[in-house]
C-alpha positions as CSV (number, residue, x, y, z in Angstrom):
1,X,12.3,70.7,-5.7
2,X,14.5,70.0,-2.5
3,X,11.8,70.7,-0.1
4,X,8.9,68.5,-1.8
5,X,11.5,65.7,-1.4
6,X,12.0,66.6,2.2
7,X,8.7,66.3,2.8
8,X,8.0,63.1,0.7
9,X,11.0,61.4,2.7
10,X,9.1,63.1,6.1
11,X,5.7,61.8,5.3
12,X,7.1,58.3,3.9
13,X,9.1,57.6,7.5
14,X,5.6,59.3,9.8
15,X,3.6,56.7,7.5
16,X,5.9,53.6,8.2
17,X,6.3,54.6,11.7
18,X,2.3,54.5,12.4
19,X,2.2,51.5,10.5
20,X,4.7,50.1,12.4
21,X,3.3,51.7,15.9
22,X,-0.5,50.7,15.1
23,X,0.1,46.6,14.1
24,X,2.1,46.6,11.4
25,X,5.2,45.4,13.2
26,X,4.8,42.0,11.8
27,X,4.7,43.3,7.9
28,X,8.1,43.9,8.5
29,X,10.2,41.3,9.9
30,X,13.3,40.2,8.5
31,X,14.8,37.0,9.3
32,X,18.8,36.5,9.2
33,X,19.8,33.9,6.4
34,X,21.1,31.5,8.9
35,X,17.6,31.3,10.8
36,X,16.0,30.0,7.7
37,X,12.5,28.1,9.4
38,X,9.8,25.8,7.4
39,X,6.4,27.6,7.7
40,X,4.7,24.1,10.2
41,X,1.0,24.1,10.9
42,X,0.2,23.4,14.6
43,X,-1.6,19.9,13.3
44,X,1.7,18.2,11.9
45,X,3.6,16.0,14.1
46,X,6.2,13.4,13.9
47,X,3.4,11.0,13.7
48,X,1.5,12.2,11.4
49,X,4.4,12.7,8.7
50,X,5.6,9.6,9.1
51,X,2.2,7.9,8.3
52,X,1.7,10.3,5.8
53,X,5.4,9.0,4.6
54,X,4.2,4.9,4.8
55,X,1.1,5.7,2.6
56,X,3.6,5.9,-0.6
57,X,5.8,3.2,0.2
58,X,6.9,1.1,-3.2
59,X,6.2,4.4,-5.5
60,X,9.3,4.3,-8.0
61,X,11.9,6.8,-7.8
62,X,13.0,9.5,-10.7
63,X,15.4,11.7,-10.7
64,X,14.3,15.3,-10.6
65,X,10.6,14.3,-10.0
66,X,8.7,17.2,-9.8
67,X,7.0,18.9,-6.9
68,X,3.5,17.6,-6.2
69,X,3.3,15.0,-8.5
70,X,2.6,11.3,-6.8
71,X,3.4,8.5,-9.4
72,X,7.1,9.1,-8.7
73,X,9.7,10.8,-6.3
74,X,13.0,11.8,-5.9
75,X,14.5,12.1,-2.1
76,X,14.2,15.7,-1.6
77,X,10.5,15.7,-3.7
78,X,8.9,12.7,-1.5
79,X,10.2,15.0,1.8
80,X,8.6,18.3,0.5
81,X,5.2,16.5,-0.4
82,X,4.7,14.9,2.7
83,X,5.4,17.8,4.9
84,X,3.2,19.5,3.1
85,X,0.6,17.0,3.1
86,X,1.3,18.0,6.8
87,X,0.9,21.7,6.3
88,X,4.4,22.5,6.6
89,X,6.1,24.5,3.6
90,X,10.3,22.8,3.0
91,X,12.2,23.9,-0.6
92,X,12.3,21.5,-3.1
93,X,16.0,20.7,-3.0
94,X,18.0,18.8,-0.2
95,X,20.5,21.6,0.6
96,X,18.1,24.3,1.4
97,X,16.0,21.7,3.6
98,X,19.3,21.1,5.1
99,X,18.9,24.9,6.2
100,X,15.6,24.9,8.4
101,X,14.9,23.7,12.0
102,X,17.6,22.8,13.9
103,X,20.1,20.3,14.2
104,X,19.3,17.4,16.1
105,X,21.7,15.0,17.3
106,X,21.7,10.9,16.1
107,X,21.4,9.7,19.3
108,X,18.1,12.5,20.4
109,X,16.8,11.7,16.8
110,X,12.7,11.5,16.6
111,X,10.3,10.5,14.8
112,X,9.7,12.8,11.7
113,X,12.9,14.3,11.5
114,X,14.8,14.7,8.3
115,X,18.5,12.9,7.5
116,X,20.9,13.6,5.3
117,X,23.5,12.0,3.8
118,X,26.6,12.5,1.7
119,X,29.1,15.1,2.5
120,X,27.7,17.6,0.5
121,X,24.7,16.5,1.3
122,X,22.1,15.3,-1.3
123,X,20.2,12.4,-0.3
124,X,17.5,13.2,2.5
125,X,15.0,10.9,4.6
126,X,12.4,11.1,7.0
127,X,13.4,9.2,10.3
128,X,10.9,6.9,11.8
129,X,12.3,5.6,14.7
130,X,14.1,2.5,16.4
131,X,16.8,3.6,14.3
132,X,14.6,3.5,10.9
133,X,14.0,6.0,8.1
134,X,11.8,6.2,4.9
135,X,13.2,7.7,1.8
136,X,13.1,7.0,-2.4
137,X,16.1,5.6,-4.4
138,X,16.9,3.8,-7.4
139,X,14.5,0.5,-7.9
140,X,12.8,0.1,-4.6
141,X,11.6,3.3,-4.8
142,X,10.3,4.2,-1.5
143,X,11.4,2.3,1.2
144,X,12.6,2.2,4.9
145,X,16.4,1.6,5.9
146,X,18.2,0.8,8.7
147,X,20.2,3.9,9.8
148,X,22.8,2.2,11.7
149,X,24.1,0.0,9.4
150,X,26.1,-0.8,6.4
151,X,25.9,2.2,3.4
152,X,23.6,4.5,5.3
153,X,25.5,4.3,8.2
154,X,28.6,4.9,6.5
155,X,27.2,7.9,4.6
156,X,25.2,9.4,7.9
157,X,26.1,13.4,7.8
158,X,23.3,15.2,9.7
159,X,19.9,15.3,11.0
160,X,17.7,18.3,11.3
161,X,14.1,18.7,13.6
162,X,11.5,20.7,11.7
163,X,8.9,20.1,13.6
């Protein structure tokens, strides 16, 4: 019995190497958790999402909206659809989209990246430039504010570049 599972364990590792030797190199990739990375399609650009973004302005905001679903948003829902109305795959949640791309300092911000707010963080926008960002709250529903001043300025915590 010990030898047939010598030899299963032999011909398992000679498989996975030749796998491994022959092209399958990219079946096995492992990522480490703090390199988490949106899955962005060489057509999206900061552009793009951010027209994408305009097209829904005034729909109403819910809480807990669901993924995919148009007629109404919540923050982190309005981000996911319109990224991947751009081909680009974010969570559903704000703190896990807080978690891919990298972190982009205010003053280098561009447009199309994300901004968060709230320390934790659970309100997220798109920025759109000249110190603008589109996002869904309460009754306007979605809307552009002015990052620099008054409650979102106060409330500013980070900004991350997906694209």
């Amino acid at each position: 019995m010990q030898t047939k599972t010598n030899l299963s364990k032999l011909l398992l590792g000679i498989g996975l190497s030749t796998a491994v030797l022959f092209g399958g190199s990219t079946a096995i990739t492992a990522q480490p958790a703090h390199a988490a990375q949106a899955t962005v399609s060489a057509k999206a650009t900061g552009t793009s999402v951010v027209n994408t973004a305009k097209r829904y302005m005034g729909v109403p905001y819910k809480w807990g909206a669901k993924s995919g679903i148009t007629s109404a948003f919540d923050c982190s829902s309005f981000v996911q659809y319109v990224y991947k109305k751009n081909g680009v795959q974010l969570p559903r949640t704000v703190k896990p989209q807080a978690k891919h791309g990298k972190f982009v300092a205010k003053k280098n911000l561009k447009a199309g990246d994300l901004v968060f707010f709230y320390s934790p963080m659970h309100h997220v926008g798109i920025y759109i430039g000249n110190g603008k960002f589109i996002h869904t709250y309460g009754k306007p529903g979605v809307t552009i504010s002015d990052l620099n001043s008054g409650w979102w300025s106060k409330y500013y915590n980070t900004a991350r570049r997906i694209l």
